[in-house]
C-alpha positions in Angstrom: -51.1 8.8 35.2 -55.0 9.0 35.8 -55.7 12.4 37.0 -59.1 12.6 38.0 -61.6 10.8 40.7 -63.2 9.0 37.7 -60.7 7.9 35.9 -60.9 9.4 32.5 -57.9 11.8 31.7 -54.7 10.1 31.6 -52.0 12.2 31.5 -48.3 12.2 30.2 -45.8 14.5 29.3 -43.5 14.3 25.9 -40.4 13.0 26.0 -39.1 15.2 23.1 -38.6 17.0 26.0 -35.0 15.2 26.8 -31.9 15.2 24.2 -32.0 11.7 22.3 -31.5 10.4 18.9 -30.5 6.6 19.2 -32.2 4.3 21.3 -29.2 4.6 24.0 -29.5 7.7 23.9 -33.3 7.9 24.8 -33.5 5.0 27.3 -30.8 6.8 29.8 -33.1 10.1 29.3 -36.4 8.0 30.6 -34.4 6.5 33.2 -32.4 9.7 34.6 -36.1 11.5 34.8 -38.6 9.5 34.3 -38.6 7.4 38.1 -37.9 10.8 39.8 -40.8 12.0 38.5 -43.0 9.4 39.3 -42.2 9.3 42.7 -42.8 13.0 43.4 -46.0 12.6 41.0 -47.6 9.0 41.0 -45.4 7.1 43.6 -48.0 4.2 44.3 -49.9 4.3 41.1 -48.9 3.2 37.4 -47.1 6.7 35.5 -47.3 7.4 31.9 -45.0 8.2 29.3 -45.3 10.0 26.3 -42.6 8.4 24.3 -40.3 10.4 21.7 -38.8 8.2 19.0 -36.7 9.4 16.1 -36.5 6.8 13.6 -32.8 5.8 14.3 -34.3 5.2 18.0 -37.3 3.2 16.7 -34.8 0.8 14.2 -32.4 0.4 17.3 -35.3 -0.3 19.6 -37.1 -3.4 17.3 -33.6 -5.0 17.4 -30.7 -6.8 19.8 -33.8 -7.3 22.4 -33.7 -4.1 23.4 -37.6 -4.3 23.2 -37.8 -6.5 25.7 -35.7 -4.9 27.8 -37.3 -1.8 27.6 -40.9 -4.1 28.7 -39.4 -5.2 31.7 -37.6 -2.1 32.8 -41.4 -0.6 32.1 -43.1 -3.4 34.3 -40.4 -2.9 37.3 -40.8 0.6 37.5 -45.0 0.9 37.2 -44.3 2.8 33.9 -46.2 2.4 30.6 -46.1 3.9 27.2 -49.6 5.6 26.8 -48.4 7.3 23.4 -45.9 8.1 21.0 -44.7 11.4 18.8 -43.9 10.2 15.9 -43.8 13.9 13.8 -40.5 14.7 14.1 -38.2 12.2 12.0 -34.8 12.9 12.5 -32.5 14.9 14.6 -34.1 17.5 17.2 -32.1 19.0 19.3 -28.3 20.8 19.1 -28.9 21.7 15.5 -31.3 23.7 13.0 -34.4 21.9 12.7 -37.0 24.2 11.3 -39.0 23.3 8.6 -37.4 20.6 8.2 -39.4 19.1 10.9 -41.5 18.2 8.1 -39.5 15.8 6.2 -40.2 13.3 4.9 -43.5 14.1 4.3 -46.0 11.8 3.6 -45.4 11.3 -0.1 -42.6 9.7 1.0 -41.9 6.0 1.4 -39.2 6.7 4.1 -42.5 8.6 6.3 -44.5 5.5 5.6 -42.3 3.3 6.7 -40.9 5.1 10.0 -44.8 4.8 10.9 -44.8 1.3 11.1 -42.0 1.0 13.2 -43.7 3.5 16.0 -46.7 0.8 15.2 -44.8 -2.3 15.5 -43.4 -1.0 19.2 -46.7 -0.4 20.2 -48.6 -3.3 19.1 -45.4 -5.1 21.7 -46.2 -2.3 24.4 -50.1 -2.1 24.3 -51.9 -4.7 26.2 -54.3 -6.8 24.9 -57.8 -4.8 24.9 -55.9 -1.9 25.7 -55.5 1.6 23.4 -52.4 3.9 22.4 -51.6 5.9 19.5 -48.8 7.7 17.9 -48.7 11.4 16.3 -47.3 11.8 13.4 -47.1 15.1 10.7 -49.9 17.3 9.1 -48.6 15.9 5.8 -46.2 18.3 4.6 -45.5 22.1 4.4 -47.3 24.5 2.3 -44.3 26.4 1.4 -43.3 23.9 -0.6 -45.9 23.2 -2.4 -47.8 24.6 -5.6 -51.5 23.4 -6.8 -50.3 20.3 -8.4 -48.1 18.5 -5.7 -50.8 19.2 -3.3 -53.0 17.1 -5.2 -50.5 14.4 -4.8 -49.0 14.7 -1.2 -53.1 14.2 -0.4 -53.2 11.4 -2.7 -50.3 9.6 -1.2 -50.5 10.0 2.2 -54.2 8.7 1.6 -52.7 5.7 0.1 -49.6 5.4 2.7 -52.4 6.0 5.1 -54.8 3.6 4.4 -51.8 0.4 4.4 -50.5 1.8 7.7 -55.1 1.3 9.0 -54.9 -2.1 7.4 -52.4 -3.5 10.0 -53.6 -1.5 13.0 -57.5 -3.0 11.5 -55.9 -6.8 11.7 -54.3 -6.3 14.7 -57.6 -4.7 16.6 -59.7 -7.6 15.0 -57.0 -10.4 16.5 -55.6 -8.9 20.0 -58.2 -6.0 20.7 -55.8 -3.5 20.6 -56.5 -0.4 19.4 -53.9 1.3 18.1 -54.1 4.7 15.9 -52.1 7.4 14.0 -52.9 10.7 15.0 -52.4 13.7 12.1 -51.3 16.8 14.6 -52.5 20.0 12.2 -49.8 23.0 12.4 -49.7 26.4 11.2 -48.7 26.8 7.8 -48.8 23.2 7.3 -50.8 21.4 4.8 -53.7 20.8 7.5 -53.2 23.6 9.9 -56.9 23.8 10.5 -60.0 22.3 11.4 -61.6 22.9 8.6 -58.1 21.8 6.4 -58.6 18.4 8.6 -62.2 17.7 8.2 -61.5 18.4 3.9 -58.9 15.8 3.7 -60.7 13.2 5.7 -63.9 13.9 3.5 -62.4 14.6 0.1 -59.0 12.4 -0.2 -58.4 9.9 3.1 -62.4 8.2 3.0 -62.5 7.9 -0.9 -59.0 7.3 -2.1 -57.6 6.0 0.9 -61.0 3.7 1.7 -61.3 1.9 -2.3 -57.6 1.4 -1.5 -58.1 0.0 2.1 -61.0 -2.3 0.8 -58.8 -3.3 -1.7 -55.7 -4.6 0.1 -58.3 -6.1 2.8 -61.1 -7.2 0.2 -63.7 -6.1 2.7 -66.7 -3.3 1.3 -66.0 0.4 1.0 -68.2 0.6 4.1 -66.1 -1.3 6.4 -62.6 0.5 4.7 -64.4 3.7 6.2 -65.0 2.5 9.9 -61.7 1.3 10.1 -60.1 4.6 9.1 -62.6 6.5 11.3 -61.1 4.3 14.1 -57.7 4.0 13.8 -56.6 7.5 11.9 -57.5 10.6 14.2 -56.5 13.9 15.3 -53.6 15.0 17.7 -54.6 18.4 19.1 -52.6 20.4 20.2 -54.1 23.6 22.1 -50.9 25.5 21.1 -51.6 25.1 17.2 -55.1 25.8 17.7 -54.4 29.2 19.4 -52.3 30.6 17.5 -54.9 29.9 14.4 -57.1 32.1 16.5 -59.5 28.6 16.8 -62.3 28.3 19.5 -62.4 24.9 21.1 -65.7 24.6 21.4 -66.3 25.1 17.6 -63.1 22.8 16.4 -64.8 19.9 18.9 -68.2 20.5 17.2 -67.2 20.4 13.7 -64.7 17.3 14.6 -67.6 15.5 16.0 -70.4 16.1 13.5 -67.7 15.1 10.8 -66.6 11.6 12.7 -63.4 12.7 13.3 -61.9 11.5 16.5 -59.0 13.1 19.1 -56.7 10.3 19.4 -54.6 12.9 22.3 -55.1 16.5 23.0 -51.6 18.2 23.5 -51.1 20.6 26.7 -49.4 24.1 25.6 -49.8 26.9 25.5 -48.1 29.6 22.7 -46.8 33.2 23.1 -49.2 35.9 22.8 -48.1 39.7 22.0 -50.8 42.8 22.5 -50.1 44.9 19.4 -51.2 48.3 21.8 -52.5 51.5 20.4 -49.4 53.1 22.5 -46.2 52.7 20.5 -44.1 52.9 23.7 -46.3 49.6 24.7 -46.1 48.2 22.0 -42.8 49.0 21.1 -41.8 47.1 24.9 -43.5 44.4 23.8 -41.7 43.5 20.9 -38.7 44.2 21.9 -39.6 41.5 24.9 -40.6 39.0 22.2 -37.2 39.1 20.7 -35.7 37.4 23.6 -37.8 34.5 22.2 -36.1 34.3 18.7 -34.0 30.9 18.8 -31.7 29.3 15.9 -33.7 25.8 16.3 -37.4 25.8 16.1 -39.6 27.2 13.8 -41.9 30.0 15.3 -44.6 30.3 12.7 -46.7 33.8 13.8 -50.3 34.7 12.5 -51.1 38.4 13.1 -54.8 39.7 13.8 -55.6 42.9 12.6 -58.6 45.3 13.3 -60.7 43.7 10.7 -60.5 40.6 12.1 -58.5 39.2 8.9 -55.4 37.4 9.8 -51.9 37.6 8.4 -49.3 34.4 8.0 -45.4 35.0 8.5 -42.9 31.9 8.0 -40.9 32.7 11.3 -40.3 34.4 14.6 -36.4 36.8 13.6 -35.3 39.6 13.7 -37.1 40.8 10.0 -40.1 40.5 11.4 -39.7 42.4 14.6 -37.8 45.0 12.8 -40.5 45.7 10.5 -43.6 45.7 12.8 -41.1 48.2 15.0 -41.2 50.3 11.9 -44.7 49.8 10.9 -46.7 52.9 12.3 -50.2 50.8 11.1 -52.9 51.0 13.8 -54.8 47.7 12.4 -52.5 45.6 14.1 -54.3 44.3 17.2 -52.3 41.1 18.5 -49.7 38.2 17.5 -49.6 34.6 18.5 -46.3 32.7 17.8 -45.9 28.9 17.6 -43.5 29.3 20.4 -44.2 26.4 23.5 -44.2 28.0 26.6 -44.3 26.7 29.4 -48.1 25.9 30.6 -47.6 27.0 34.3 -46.8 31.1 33.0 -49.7 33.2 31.9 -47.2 36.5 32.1 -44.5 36.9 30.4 -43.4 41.0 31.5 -45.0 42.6 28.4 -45.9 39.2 26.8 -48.9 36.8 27.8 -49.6 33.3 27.1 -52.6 31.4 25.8 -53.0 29.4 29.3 -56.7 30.2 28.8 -57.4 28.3 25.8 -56.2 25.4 27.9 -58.2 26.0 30.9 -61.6 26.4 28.0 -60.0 23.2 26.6 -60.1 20.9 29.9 -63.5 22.1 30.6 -65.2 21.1 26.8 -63.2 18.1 28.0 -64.8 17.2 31.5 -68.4 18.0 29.5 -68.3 16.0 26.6 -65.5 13.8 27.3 -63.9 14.3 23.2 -60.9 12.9 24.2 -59.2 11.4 26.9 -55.2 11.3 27.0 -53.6 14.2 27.9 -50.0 14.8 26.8 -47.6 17.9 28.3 -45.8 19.1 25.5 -43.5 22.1 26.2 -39.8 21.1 24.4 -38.5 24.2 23.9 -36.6 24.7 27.3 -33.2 24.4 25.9 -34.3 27.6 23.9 -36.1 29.8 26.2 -34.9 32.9 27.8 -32.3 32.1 30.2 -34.2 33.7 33.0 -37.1 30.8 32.7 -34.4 27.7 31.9 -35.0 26.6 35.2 -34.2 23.2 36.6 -35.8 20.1 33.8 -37.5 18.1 36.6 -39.0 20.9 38.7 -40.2 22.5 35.9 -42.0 19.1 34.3 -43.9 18.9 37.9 -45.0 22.3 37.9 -46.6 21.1 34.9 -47.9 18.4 35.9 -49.5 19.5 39.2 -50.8 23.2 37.1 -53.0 20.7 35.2 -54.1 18.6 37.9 -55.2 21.9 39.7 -57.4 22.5 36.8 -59.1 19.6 38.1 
């Protein structure tokens, strides 16, 4: 869905959004939302999807045809398939998922391989000459990993990496598509930052995964490196970036002056808690972030203090809130929690939302043009407070009419 005079954002919203682990399961999610959306949103023009595919769904959809039935129910609807999230593997909804939202990680062959499925569906769904990409994980999770297997989960996904470019480089060369996997850093992850992103491009992906690269396609180390640049980039998503306390304008410059390209920026936002002066205040607000805690997602939080230094805690429970309730320490200035909310909120009672750092973001964006698909991606309704579990559809259109707004 093209979203401005010009025609440069194209917007989509996450499909993770909807319940769906087989193919079945997924297709009747698109088609109970997706045309009643478009009709309130984009009824005469060509709508978007931001497709969610586990890797049962992505088997199920490369066989039995299902493929091409999915093209034609695409075609008869004005519907296309701008991108796909391919980060979280397996199951995602009615159970604990966690950490384990991470696995496989890349120095395993089952990750690899899930890849080129999402790339085999879109080199059928991309036109010719056209572009689309897939997210996929920030390699693994530094919990756990010591010195040494860090060395090789870079070394391997470099390599996985690098024969993954090799078929999206042949494919660009014969069709013109351009197709590309984009690495979505994530607190406490193994890239979680810019900086972490910009190191493994430099140090691991260019050297190891480029001799590789020029290897398997017996083309110079020069050419390896312009085809990673092109078809590995960056999913960003503001959410992440906030709660690493990143500025958008700085992450953009350093991304740029390193060669690194956004493949998609990700709309959300993430939960923000003042840590007052007042312990009444901020007493309240704690107590209003517990409403938040949920048995599914993981809620990584990074704490600022006084001193500007910033403190890591695995998850948003009950520990946590307990001891900051106890903890009488001044220093503590503000929280942000890996927690999507939706983007439409910038109050939450006591609580606020990081709404701001997308509004910064879409301005960088209408300056300097960085990147140009848009995806919504707020999937944690199932687990919000009950108070804002609000009606799926209407809730996906406030969305999508908050950012065209912006606009």
């Amino acid at each position: 869905m093209i979203i401005d005079q010009k025609g440069f954002f194209d917007l989509t919203y996450c499909s993770n959004i909807h319940r769906g682990e087989t193919w079945d399961e997924v297709f009747t999610a698109l088609k109970t939302h997706v045309p009643q959306l478009k009709s309130h949103l984009a009824p005469d023009k060509k709508f978007g999807i931001g497709l969610r595919l586990s890797n049962q769904a992505a088997v199920d959809l490369l066989h039995h045809y299902e493929l091409d039935h999915f093209k034609s129910w695409l075609n008869e609807h004005q519907l296309y398939v701008m991108t796909i999230n391919g980060f979280p593997y397996g199951q995602f909804h009615d159970q604990r998922v966690k950490e384990q939202v991470y696995a496989p990680d890349w120095t395993q062959v089952t990750r690899r391989d899930y890849s080129f499925r999402l790339l085999k569906v879109l080199e059928e769904l991309t036109p010719p000459g056209g572009e689309s990409g897939f997210s996929t994980s920030p390699l693994s999770y530094k919990p756990w990993l010591n010195a040494k297997s860090t060395k090789e989960v870079y070394n391997q996904s470099s390599l996985y990496l690098s024969e993954i470019v090799k078929s999206m480089a042949l494919q660009y060369q014969d069709s013109g598509k351009l197709i590309h996997i984009d690495i979505e850093p994530e607190p406490d992850c193994l890239i979680e930052t810019v900086d972490e992103a910009i190191d493994f491009f430099s140090n691991w992906l260019i050297p190891i995964g480029g001799k590789n690269l020029a290897k398997l396609m017996n083309i110079s180390l020069t050419e390896a490196e312009e085809h990673i640049r092109r078809h590995v980039q960056i999913c960003y998503d503001i959410c992440h970036s906030s709660v690493e306390y990143e500025d958008a304008a700085v992450v953009f410059e350093k991304l740029k002056k390193a060669g690194i390209l956004i493949g998609k920026v990700q709309v959300s936002a993430a939960l923000k808690c003042n840590l007052e002066k007042d312990p009444k205040r901020r007493d309240a607000a704690l107590q209003s972030l517990s409403q938040f805690i949920d048995p599914v997602y993981l809620h990584q939080i990074i704490q600022k203090n006084a001193d500007g230094k910033l403190a890591h805690y695995a998850d948003l429970n009950h520990a946590y809130l307990t001891n900051r309730l106890k903890d009488k320490d001044q220093a503590m200035q503000e929280l942000r929690t890996h927690f999507h909310v939706p983007i439409f909120l910038e109050q939450y009672h006591e609580l606020e939302s990081t709404q701001s750092d997308i509004i910064k973001v879409f301005k960088l964006l209408q300056e300097n043009k960085a990147a140009s698909h848009l995806e919504i991606e707020t999937y944690t309704w199932e687990v919000l407070p009950k108070a804002l579990q609000l009606d799926i559809n209407a809730s996906i259109e406030r969305e999508y009419k908050w950012i065209m707004q912006q606009f």
